[in-house]
DRENGU-719730 format. One line per 4 residues: number of its first residue (from 1); their letters; for each residue z, x negated, y negated of C-alpha. Coordinates in Angstrom, 3 decimals. Last residue first. Layout:
N
NUM = A = Z X Y ~ ... .
REM end
This chain:
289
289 = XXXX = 12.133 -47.299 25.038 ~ 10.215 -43.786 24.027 ~ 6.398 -43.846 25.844 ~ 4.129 -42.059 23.603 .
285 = XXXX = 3.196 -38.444 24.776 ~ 2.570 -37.110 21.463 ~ 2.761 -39.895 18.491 ~ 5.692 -40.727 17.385 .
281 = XXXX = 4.847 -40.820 12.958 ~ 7.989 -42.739 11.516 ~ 7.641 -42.928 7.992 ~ 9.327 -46.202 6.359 .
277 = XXXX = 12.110 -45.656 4.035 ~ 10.746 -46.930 0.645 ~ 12.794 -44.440 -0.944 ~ 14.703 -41.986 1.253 .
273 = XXXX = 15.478 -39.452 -1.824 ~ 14.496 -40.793 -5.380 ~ 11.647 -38.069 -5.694 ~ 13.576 -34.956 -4.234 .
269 = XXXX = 16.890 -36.285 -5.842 ~ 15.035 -36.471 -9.368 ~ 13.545 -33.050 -8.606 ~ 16.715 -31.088 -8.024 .
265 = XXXX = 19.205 -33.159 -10.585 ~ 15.987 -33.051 -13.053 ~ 16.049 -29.132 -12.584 ~ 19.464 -28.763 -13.035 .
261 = XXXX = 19.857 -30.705 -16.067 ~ 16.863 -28.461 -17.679 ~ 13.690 -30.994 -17.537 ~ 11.454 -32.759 -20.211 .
257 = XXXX = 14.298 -34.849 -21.223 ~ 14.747 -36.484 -17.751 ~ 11.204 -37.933 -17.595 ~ 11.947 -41.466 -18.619 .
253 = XXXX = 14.839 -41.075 -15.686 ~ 11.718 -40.956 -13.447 ~ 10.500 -44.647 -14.923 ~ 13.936 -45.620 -14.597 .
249 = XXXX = 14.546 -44.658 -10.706 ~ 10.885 -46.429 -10.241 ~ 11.526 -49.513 -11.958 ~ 15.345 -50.074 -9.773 .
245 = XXXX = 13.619 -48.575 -7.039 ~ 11.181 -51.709 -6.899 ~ 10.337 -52.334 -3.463 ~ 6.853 -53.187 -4.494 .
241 = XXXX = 5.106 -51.097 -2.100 ~ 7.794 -48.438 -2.523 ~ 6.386 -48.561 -6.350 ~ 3.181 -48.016 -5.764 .
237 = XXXX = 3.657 -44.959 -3.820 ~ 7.043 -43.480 -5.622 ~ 3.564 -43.288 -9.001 ~ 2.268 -40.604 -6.853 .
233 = XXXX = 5.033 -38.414 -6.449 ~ 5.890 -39.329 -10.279 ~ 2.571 -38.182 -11.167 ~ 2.645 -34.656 -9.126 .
229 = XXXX = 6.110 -34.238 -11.048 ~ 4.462 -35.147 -14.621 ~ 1.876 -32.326 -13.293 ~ 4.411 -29.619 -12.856 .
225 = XXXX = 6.217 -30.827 -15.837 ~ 3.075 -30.675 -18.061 ~ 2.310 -26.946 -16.529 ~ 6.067 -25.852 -17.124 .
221 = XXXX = 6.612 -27.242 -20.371 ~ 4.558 -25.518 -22.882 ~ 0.993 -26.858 -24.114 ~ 1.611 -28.297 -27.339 .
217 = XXXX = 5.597 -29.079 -26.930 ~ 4.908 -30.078 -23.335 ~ 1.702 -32.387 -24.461 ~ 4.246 -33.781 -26.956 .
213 = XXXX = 6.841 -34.694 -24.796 ~ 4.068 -35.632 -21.877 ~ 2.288 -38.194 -23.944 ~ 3.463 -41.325 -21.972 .
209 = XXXX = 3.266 -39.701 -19.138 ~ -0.192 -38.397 -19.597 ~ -1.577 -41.977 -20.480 ~ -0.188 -43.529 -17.710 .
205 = XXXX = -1.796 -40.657 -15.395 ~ -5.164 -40.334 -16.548 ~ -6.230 -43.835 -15.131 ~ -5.698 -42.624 -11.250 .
201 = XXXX = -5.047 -38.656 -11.391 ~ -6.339 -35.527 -11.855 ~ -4.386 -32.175 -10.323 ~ -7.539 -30.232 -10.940 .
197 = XXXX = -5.410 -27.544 -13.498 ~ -3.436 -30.088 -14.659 ~ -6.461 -32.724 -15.972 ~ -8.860 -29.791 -16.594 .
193 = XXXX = -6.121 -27.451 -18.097 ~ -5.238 -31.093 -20.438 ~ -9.031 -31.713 -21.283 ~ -10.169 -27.925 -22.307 .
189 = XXXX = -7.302 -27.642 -24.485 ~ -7.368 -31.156 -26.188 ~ -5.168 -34.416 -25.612 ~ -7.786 -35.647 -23.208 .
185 = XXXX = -10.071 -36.335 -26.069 ~ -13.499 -35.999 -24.592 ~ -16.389 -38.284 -23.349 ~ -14.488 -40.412 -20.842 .
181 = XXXX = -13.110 -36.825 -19.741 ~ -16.586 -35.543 -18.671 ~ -17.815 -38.627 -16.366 ~ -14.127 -38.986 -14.749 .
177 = XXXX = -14.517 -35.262 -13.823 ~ -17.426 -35.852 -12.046 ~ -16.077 -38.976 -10.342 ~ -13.217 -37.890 -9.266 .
173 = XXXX = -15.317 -35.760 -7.213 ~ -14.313 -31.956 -7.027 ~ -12.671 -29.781 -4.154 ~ -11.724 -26.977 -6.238 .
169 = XXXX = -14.911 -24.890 -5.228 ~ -13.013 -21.160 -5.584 ~ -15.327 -19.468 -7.494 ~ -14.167 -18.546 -10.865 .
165 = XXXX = -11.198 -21.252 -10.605 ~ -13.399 -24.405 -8.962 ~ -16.559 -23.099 -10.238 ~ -15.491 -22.733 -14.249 .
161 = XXXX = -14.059 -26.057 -13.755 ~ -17.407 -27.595 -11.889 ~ -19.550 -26.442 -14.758 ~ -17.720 -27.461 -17.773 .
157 = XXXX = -15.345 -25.194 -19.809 ~ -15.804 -24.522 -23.643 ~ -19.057 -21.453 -22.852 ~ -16.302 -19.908 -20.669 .
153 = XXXX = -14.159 -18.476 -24.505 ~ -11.365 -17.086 -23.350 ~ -9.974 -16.133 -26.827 ~ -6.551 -16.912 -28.446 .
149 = XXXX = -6.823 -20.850 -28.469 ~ -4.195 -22.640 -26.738 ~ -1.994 -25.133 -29.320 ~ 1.238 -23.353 -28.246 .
145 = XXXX = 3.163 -20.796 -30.918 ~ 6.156 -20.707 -33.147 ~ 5.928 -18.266 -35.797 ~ 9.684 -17.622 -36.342 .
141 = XXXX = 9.651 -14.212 -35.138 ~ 7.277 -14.933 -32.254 ~ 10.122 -17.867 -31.038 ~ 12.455 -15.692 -31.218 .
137 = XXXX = 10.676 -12.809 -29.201 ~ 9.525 -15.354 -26.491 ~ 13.044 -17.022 -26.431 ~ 14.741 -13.682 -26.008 .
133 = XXXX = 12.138 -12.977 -22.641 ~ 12.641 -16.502 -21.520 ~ 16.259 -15.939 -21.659 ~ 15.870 -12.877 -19.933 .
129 = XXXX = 14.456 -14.680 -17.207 ~ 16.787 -17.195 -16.276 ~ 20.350 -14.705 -16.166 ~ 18.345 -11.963 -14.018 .
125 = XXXX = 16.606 -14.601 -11.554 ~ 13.574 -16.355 -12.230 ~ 11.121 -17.629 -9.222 ~ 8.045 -19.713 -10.335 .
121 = XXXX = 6.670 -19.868 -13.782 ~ 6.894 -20.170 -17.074 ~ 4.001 -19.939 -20.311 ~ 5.465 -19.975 -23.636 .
117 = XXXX = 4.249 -18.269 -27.203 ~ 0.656 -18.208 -26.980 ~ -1.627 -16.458 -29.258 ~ -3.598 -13.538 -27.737 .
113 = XXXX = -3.857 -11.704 -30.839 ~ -0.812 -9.344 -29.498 ~ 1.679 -12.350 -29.068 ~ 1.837 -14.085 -25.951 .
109 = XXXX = 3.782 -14.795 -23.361 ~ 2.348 -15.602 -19.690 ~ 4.241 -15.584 -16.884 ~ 2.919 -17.677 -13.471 .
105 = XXXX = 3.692 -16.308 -10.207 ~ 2.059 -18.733 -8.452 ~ 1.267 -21.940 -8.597 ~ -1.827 -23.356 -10.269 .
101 = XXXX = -2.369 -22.019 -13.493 ~ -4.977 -23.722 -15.886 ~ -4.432 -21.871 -18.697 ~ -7.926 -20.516 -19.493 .
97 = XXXX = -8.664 -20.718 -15.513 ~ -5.789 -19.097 -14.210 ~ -6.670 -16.421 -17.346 ~ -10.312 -15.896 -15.699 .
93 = XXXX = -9.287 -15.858 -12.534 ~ -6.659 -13.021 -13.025 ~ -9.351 -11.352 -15.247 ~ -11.724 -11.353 -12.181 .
89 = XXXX = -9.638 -10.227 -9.832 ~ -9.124 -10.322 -6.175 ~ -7.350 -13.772 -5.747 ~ -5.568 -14.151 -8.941 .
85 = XXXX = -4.330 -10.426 -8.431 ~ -3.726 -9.383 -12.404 ~ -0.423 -7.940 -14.340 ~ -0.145 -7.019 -18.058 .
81 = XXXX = 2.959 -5.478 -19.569 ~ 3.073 -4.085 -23.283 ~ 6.533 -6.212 -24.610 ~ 9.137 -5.537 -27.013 .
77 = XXXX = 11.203 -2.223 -26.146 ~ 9.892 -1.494 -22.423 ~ 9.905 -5.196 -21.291 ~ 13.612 -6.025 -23.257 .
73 = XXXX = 15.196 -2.534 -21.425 ~ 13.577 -3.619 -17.949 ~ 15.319 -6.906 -17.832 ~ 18.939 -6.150 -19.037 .
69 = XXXX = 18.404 -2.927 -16.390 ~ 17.776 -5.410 -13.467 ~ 14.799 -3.800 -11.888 ~ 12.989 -6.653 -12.463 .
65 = XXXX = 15.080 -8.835 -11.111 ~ 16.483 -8.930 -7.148 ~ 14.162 -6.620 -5.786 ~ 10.963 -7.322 -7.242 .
61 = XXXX = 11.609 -11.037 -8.000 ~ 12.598 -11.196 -4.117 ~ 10.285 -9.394 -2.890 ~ 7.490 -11.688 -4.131 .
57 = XXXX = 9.388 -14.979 -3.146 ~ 9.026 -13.806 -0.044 ~ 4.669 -14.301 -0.059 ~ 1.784 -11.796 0.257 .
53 = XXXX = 0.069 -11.121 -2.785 ~ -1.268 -12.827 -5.570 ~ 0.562 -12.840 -8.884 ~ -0.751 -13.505 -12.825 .
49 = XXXX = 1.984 -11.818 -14.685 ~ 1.065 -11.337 -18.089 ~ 4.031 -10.140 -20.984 ~ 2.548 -9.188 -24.338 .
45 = XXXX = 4.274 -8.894 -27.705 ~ 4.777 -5.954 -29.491 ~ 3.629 -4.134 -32.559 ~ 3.109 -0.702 -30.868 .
41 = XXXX = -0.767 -0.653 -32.613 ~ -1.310 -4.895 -31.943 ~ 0.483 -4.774 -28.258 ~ -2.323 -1.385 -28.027 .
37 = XXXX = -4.991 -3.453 -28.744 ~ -3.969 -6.395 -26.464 ~ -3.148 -4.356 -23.406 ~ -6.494 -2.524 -24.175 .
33 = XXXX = -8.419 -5.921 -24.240 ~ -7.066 -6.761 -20.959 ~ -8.234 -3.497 -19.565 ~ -11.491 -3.827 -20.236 .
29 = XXXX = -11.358 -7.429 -19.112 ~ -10.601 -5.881 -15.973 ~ -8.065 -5.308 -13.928 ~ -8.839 -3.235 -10.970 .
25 = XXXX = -6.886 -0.052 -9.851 ~ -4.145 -1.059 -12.268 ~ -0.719 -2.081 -10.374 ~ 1.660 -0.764 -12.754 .
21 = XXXX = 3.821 -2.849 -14.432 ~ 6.605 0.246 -14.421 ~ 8.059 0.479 -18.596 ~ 8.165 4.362 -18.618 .
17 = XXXX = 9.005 4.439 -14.570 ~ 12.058 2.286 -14.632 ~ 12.868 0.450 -11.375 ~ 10.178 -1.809 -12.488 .
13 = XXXX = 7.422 -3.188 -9.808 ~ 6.232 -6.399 -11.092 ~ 4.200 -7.531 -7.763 ~ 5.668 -11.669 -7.868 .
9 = XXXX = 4.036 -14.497 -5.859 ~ 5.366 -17.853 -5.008 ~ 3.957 -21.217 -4.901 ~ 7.473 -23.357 -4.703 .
5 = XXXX = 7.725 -25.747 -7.890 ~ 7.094 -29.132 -8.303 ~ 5.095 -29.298 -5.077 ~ 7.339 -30.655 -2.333 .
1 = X = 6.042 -33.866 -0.276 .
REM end
């Protein structure tokens, strides 16, 4: 089955020179805290692009938008750019982890204390991403931030999150995180990345759905509809067992508000498609009648 959205991977290469996201020789922290110190001097807001390396996707951002001259003129007047390699940097691991990214490239718009303003992700072409740009800026103007704190503070995260984004050991028992979100309000920071971030599911699922317009307004919309998408792949399970499209096709239209038209149109048709149509698996050299 489909994630929500394709991984993909973006190197921010701008056509101009002045406003280029330059690949730094290693980002650091160092460097981080100079992208936010010099946001705060310029008085702009900050633009992250956490990529890795190595997919079409890539390209395509690079040739298709970022060069677009709309695009490049709202970077160099507004925003100081910031870009990390998840996989070979610390920084990049370090924000996946704060944010609990998990498909690639993810934006991240902040203002220069660090405060959240949106995070998207995924492919954006000319027309989608300068409206995320604008939105950023208006929404700055007016105040308008997510519920993330401004700092990455590790001391917050348990033991196996730090390890599953710092160190790659994603492969945790339910158990283990069961044991640490019994204790916690699952509507906090530290609760939702865990719960998106790990892809939890079982008992935490109900509860996320029925929370998911006001997790999206705390958190943004692209990790809770990520997740609510991973849910509703789940929840198509139970409910081909009980041959109940007509539950299933309401319980997904419960989800319609958190989507763009298009995007429920794409994923609604990707969930509702061949329900409770039994998978065929033929088996190599099995006799055909």
């Amino acid at each position: 089955m489909k994630r929500f959205f394709k991984i993909a991977s973006a190197v921010l290469l701008l056509a101009c020179p002045s406003i280029a996201l330059k690949a730094q020789a290693q980002s650091t922290e160092e460097s981080w805290a100079q992208a936010k110190k010099q946001a705060q001097t310029e008085k702009k807001l900050i633009f992250v692009d956490l990529y890795f390396t190595g997919c079409a996707p890539c390209a395509q951002m690079d040739k298709e938008v970022f060069p677009d001259p709309k695009v490049a003129a709202v970077l160099s007047a507004d925003f100081v750019t910031f870009k990390s390699d998840i996989l070979k940097e610390e920084i990049g691991k370090k924000l996946c982890m704060k944010y609990g990214v998990t498909g690639f490239p993810t934006f991240l718009f902040m203002n220069a204390d660090g405060k959240v303003i949106d995070i998207a992700g995924g492919f954006q072409n000319v027309e989608q991403f300068t409206a995320l740009l604008q939105n950023a800026k208006e929404a700055a103007k007016r105040g308008v931030f997510k519920k993330y704190s401004p700092e990455i503070q590790e001391k917050d995260y348990p033991d196996f999150y730090k390890q599953a984004y710092l160190d790659g050991k994603r492969n945790v028992p339910f158990e283990v995180i069961d044991t640490y979100l019994k204790s916690k309000d699952t509507s906090e920071e530290v609760s939702f990345v865990i719960i998106t971030g790990l892809r939890v599911g079982k008992q935490y699922d109900d509860p996320f759905l029925l929370g998911s317009k006001k997790l999206a307004n705390d958190y943004g919309k692209w990790s809770v509809n990520s997740h609510v998408f991973t849910i509703l792949q789940r929840k198509k399970k139970e409910f081909e067992k009980k041959k109940d499209l007509k539950g299933f096709t309401e319980l997904v239209n419960d989800a319609k508000e958190l989507y763009t038209p298009e995007e429920f149109t794409k994923y609604s048709g990707i969930l509702l498609k061949d329900f409770g149509v039994e998978k065929v698996v033929v088996k190599p050299n099995t006799p055909q009648k």
